[in-house]
C-alpha positions, 0 to 999 in steps of 0.5 A: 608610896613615896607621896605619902611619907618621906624617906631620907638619908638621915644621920646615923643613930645615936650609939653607945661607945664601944670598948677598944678590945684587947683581943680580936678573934676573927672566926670563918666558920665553914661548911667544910673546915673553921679557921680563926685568927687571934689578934692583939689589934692595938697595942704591941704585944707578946703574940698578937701582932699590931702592924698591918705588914706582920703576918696573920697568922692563923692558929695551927695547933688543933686537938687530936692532931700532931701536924700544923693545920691551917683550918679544923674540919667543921665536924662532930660526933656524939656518944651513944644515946644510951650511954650514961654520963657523969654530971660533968660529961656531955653528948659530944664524945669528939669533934675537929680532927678527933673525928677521923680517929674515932669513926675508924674504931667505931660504928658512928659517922660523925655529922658534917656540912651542919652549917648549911642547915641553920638555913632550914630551906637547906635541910628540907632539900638535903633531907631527901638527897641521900648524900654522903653525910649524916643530916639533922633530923629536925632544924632544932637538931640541926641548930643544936649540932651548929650550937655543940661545935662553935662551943668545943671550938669557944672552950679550946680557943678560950684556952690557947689564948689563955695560955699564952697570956703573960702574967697571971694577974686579974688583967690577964683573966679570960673575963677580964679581957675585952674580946671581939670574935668577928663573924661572917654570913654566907652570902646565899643567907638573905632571910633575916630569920636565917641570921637570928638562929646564927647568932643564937647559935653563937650566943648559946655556944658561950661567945659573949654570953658569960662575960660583960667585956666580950662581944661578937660582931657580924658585919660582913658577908663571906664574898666580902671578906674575902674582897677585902682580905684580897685587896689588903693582904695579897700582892696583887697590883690594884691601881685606884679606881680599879674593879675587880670580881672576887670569886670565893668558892668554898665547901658549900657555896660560891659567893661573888662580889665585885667592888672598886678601889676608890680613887683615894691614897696609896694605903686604900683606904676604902673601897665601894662595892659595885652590885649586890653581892650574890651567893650560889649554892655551889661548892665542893661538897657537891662533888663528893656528891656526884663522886659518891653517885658514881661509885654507886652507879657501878656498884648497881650496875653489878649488883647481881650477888655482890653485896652478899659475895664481897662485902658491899654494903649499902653505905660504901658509896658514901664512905668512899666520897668522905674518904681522905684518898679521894680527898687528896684527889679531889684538892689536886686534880688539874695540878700537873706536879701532883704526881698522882698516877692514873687510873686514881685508886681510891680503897675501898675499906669493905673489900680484902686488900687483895680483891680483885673485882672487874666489873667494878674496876677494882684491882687489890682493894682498889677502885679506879677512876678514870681522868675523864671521870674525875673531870665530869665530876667538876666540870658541871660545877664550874659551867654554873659558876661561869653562868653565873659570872657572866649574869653578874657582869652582864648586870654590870651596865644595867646597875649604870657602871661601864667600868671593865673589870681589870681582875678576876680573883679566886680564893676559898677551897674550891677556888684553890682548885688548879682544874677550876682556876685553869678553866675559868681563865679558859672560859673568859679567855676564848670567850671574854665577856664585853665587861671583863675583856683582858681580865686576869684571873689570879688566885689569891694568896692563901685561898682557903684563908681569905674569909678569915682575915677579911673579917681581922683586917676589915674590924681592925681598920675600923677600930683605928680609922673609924670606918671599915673598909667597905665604905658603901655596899648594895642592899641585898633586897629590899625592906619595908613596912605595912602601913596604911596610906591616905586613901587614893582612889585612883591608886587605891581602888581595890584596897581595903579602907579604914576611917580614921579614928580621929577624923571619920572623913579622912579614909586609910588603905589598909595593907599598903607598904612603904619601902625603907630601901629598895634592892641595889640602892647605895647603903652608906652605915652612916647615913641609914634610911628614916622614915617618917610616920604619925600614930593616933593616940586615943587614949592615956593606955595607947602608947603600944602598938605592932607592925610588919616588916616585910622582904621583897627578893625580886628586882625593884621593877616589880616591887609590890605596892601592897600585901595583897599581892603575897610576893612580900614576904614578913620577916618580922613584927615590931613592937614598940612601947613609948610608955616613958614619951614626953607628953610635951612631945604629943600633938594634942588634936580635937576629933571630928565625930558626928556625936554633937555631945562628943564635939561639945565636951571637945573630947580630944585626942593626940597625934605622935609624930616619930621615925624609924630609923633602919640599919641595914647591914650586909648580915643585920637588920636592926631599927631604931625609934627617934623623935625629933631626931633623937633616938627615944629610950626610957631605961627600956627597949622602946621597939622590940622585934619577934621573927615570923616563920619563914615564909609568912604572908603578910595580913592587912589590918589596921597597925595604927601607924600612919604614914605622915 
């Protein structure tokens, strides 16, 4: 395709100034757990710190619970459909720890783990799975219970920062303040579709909507947060030109991302990524699911009268895996002072405090578990993140680095683990993989908070230096356009033709795609990829017209040249209106027709020549329409974009843009 149009690194799109912030928010919201950070990233200030060296802090203070903790649990409960509500009252009735209280005095279970099914392929495969958590009917329910949570979480940060405003003037007016809450995007989220409904979520949820001087931000995935958070704020000793792994396992998956320290001064100011970061959907909610197949695996194994004799209930399965003692178990298993004496008991809130049950090893109430048992729950697990370390380094010298990695880090909750970190140093120890020879593995200080002060430290270098820390980044996949190329027949011959509609002897294939960036190719933000493009212009009411972006996930080798294939998948539709377009900027050309009277009224047409211009980020996916050079804007959005369903096909039909 790249005989037919030019593809080149162009400067970055015009932009308006955007406001320095009084306020940084930085928001991990998390399948598990949420953690934020508020930051007052410029000026001194009475709470928020203003030197890198001063501590962040996250905020520990948390409705319905007396002891400082570092992160909310990412729960919610609603009130019960039939209750009728005063005009001021919604359906949620607790969330965060509130939740814990109110499930033991009622019936009701709260939903957790919702944030996986923004990705409607999740909720499809959890729907099925009978885990040990409430799943979303539908993907709008899904969306709404996502949407429910990140608003009690936007109403009681807007008060805790609030509170501790000094003055009581206009100035210190939630409204009045200009505000940036930070967000990521699990790295496993490729589908631009996923990233839309997350953003409606968050825009629905109050963030940014009702104020002129909030805005939200997403630019980074969670594997590269946490790089950054570990380079910027730990004590590990990075020399320049150094690479290192970044393993971010948290509650609902596992994200890796390998980037180097350039060979800059002392301060780091940047860093490069290295490969294309990659997302596993392994987490530490799967081992409440092994836990509660356990359980359940014995409770059938002795079902014979059990349930009628001693209370068992078809969901005690499930309500021992979210159980706060195998919490506990589960967070220090591998830790040798955690004191925990085996077998590991672990209540079971059915039976009388003093039951005793053998052929479910339960002694007073109690079911034990054995060292063994606990262990099998990881070790699976952890085989699959090693597998998939070993592939990502291996992919190392195929992508032309024959760098050795000098550290490998783990951070997030499942990464905090002392059993998993002690077998992966293991695994790369008595079988070290040739790019990662003599690698130490390090956990990072604060695992579960790297996500959330990536994303802090990441904005606040880019609002004092101009640029963010990560400098250049690997696309995820690859982008193009449906477009129709000069017909060859050579490369052409089983396309579909179309004539052209102002020169009838010149032939278009139909259907074909031009790819803006292809997967692993350098990303530099400020050099985004243009491509160049002709459309016909027939008549005075023309100025409009659509065409298809497509997503390829698969390797470059096998990039599909045309739609014909369906292994491109269409993301979305872009629709442009260049109604306000200078006519000065038209080609004016005389149209071949093989009518004599047409050619002798030398009836005319126009040829518009045009780029777009896409900023692809590592979560974002916008375009922009430049004529010569100049982003075009007539006091409207000269390109509009409609997501298409997941996993819709591409058609070939005529778009009337041309490649130039």
């Amino acid at each position: 395709m790249e005989h037919f149009f030019r593809l080149f690194r162009g400067a970055a799109p015009r932009s308006t100034a955007v406001q320095r912030p009084d306020i940084l928010v930085s928001v991990d919201f998390g399948t598990t757990y949420t953690g934020m950070v508020p930051r007052k990233p410029l000026l001194s200030g009475y709470l928020f710190a203003v030197n890198s060296d001063t501590p962040i802090r996250v905020i520990q203070a948390w409705p319905c619970t007396n002891r400082a903790e570092k992160k909310v649990p990412s729960q919610i409960m609603y009130h019960d459909d039939d209750r009728i509500l005063s005009k001021d009252e919604n359906r949620v009735s607790s969330w965060g720890f509130g939740c814990a209280y109110e499930a033991a005095i009622s019936t009701r279970e709260p939903f957790s783990l919702f944030k996986l099914f923004v990705d409607r392929a999740m909720l499809g495969t959890r729907q099925s799975s009978g885990q040990a958590y409430k799943v979303p009917a539908t993907h709008g329910h899904a969306l709404q219970i996502a949407t429910d949570y990140l608003r009690c979480l936007y109403k009681y940060m807007e008060g805790y920062i609030v509170a501790r405003l000094p003055g009581d003037g206009e100035a210190a007016k939630w409204g009045n303040l200009a505000i940036e809450f930070v967000f990521s995007m699990p790295t496993t989220w490729l589908a631009p579709e996923i990233l839309h409904d997350l953003k409606n979520c968050i825009f629905d949820a109050g963030f940014a909507r009702d104020h002129k001087r909030h805005r939200v931000v997403l630019d980074l995935t969670e594997a590269e947060a946490a790089a950054i958070a570990v380079l910027k704020s730990s004590n590990i000793d990075f020399r320049q030109g150094d690479l290192f792994l970044c393993i971010d396992a948290g509650g609902g998956t596992t994200d890796l991302a390998l980037v180097k320290v350039p060979p800059t001064d002392a301060e780091y100011d940047g860093i490069d990524q290295v490969g294309t970061a990659q997302g596993l959907a392994v987490g530490s909610t799967l081992i409440n699911g092994d836990f509660q197949r356990l359980v359940q695996k014995r409770i059938d194994a002795n079902s014979e009268g059990l349930a009628d004799a001693h209370g068992i209930t078809p969901d005690t399965a499930a309500r021992m895996a979210c159980s706060v003692p195998f919490e506990n178990f589960k967070k220090s298993f591998g830790n040798v002072l955690s004191g925990w004496q085996l077998p590991y008991m672990v209540r079971v809130e059915e039976l009388p405090a003093n039951a005793s049950l053998p052929g479910l090893e339960v002694e007073r109430g109690h079911m034990g578990f054995s060292r063994e048992e606990f262990q099998s729950l990881f070790d699976g697990h952890i085989a699959t993140i090693i597998g998939e370390v070993r592939g990502f380094l291996s992919r190392m010298k195929k992508d032309g680095y024959d760098n050795h990695v000098k550290k490998i880090v783990l951070s997030g909750g499942l990464g905090a683990s002392a059993y998993v970190g002690s077998e992966l140093e293991k695994a790369f120890r008595d079988d070290p993989h040739e790019r990662a020879k003599g690698a130490a593995l390090i956990c990072a200080k604060d695992p579960q908070l790297v996500v959330v002060r990536g994303l802090l430290l990441n904005r606040q270098h880019d609002l004092r230096r101009g640029k963010p820390v990560l400098t250049t980044r690997n696309a995820r996949a690859s982008y193009g356009i449906v477009v129709n190329a000069l017909f060859d027949p050579e490369r052409h011959a089983l396309e579909d033709m179309e004539p052209d509609p102002i020169s009838p002897k010149k032939k278009w294939a139909r259907g074909q795609i031009a790819w803006l960036v292809k997967k692993g190719e350098k990303l530099d933000p400020s050099k985004p990829p243009v491509c160049q493009f002709t459309m016909p212009i027939l008549r005075e009411d023309s100025y409009e017209w659509t065409f298809e972006m497509v997503q390829y996930d698969g390797d470059v080798e096998t990039l599909p040249s045309n739609v014909k294939s369906e292994r491109a998948v269409k993301i979305c539709i872009l629709k442009s209106n260049l109604s306000g377009i200078d006519k000065s900027k038209l080609v004016t050309v005389k149209m071949d027709t093989k009518y004599p009277i047409l050619s002798k009224k030398k009836y005319k047409a126009c040829r518009f020549e045009f780029e777009i211009v896409a900023i692809i980020g590592p979560v974002d996916l916008r375009f922009e329409v430049q004529v010569q050079g100049e982003r075009f804007s007539d006091n409207h959005r000269p390109l509009s974009m409609n997501w298409a369903p997941p996993g819709g096909g591409c058609r070939a039909r005529w778009t009337g843009v041309i490649l130039q």
